[in-house]
N, C-alpha and C positions, 0 to 999 in steps of 0.2 A: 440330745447329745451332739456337744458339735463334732466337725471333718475328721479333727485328730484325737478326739477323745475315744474315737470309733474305730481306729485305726488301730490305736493304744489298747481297746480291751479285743479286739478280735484277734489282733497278735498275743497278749497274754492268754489268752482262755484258749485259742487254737493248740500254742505251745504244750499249756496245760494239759492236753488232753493227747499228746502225741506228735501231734503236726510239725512240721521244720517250713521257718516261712519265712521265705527269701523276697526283702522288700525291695522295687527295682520303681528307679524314676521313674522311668519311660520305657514306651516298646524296643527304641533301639538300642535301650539296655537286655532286656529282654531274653535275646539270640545268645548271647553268650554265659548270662548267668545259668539259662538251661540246659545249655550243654557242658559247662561244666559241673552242675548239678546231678545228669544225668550218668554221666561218665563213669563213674565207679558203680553205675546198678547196670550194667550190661550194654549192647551196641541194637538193639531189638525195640524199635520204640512204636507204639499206635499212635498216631493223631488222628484227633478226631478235626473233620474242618469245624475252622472258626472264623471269627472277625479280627480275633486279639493277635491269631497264630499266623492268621495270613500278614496283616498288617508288619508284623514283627519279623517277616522271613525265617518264621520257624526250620519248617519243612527245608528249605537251601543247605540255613546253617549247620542242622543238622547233618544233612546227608555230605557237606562241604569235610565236616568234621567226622566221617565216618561210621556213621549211626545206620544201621537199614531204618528207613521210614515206611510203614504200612502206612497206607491210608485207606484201604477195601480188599474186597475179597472174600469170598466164603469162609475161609480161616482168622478174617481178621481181631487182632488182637489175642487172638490163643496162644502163640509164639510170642509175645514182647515181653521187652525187660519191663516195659516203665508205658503207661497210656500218659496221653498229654489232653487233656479236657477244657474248655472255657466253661465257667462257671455262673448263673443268672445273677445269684446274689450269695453276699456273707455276712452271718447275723455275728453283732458285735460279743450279744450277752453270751453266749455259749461257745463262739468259737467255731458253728456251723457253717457249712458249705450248703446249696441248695440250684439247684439247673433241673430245666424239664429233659427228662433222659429218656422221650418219649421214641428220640431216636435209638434206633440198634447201636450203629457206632459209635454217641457218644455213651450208652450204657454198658459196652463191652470193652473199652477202652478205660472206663471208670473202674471195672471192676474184677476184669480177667488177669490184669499184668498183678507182681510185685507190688510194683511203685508206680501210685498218680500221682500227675503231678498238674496239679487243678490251677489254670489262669484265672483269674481275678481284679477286672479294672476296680482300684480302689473309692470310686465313686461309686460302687453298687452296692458298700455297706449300708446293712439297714440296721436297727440299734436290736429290735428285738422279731418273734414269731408276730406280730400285729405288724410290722413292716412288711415281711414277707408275704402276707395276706393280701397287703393292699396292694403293693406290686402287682402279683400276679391276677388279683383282680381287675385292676387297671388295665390290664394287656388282652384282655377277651376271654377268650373260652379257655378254661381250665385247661392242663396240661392234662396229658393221659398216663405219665407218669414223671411223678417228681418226686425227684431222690434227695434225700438230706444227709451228710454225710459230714461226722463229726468226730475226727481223727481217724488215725486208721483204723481196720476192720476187727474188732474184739469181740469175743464170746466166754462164756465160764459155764465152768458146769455147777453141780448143785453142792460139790463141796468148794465151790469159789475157787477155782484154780484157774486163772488166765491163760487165755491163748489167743496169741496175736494173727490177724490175718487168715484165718479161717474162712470166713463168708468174703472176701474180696485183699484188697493190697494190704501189704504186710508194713508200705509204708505211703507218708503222705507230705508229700511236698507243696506248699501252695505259695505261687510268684503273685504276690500283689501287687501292680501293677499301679504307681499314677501317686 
């Protein structure tokens, strides 16, 4: 699958399934699409550190524009509106997210707020689960946990009745990134 056809189904199948996916050139577009993104889900944000988020003046923008920024702490991410996560890869067929959340912060930040909102350099789609495979094959030793994450958090019960946001955020934002 070529660059754009991988861009084109991970944005359709993402949507599909929930997700709102805000597509930005570049990192120096980055700072401001997420804070305007962020801005009507509260002033309370976790970041997890990244490569995407530093590079991008996350953290500045935000806090320039009023946002508390956690970045640690024994509480961290229990209080935030919105977690901000970098992401390893994004599978195109399903609209999947996927990162080792081996770390505490980036798993408590994925998981405790409302609303993630999961970075995503657009070169790290892969088309399907046999990418994802070899990715992290390729990289050494197995993660100790790797989370897959495909729209936001939905559960039902046994007479089918939906409910959003139960096991983790109620919503899912992802800036793809390139």
């Amino acid at each position: 699958m070529e660059y754009q056809d991988l861009m084109a189904t991970f944005c359709r199948q993402a949507e599909a399934m929930g997700a709102r996916v805000l597509r930005v050139t570049n990192s120096k577009e980055l700072a401001g699409q997420v804070v305007a993104s962020l801005r009507p889900l509260g002033s309370r944000v976790a970041l997890a550190a990244s490569t995407l988020a530093e590079t991008a003046g996350l953290a500045a923008a935000l806090e320039q524009a009023d946002f508390q920024v956690e970045r640690g702490g024994p509480e961290f991410a229990r209080q935030a509106d919105s977690g901000i996560v970098e992401f390893d890869l994004g599978i195109a067929e399903t609209g999947t997210l996927v990162h080792d959340a081996t770390d505490l912060k980036t798993r408590l930040a994925s998981m405790l707020p409302l609303a993630c909102l999961a970075l995503l350099p657009a070169e790290r789609l892969v088309a399907d689960m046999a990418g994802v495979l070899a990715s992290y094959a390729n990289r050494g030793p197995w993660p100790g946990y790797l989370a897959f994450v495909t729209g936001p958090s939905r559960t039902a019960d046994i007479e089918r009745s939906l409910t959003i946001g139960v096991h983790g955020p109620e919503r899912l934002l992802i800036a793809l990134v390139g």
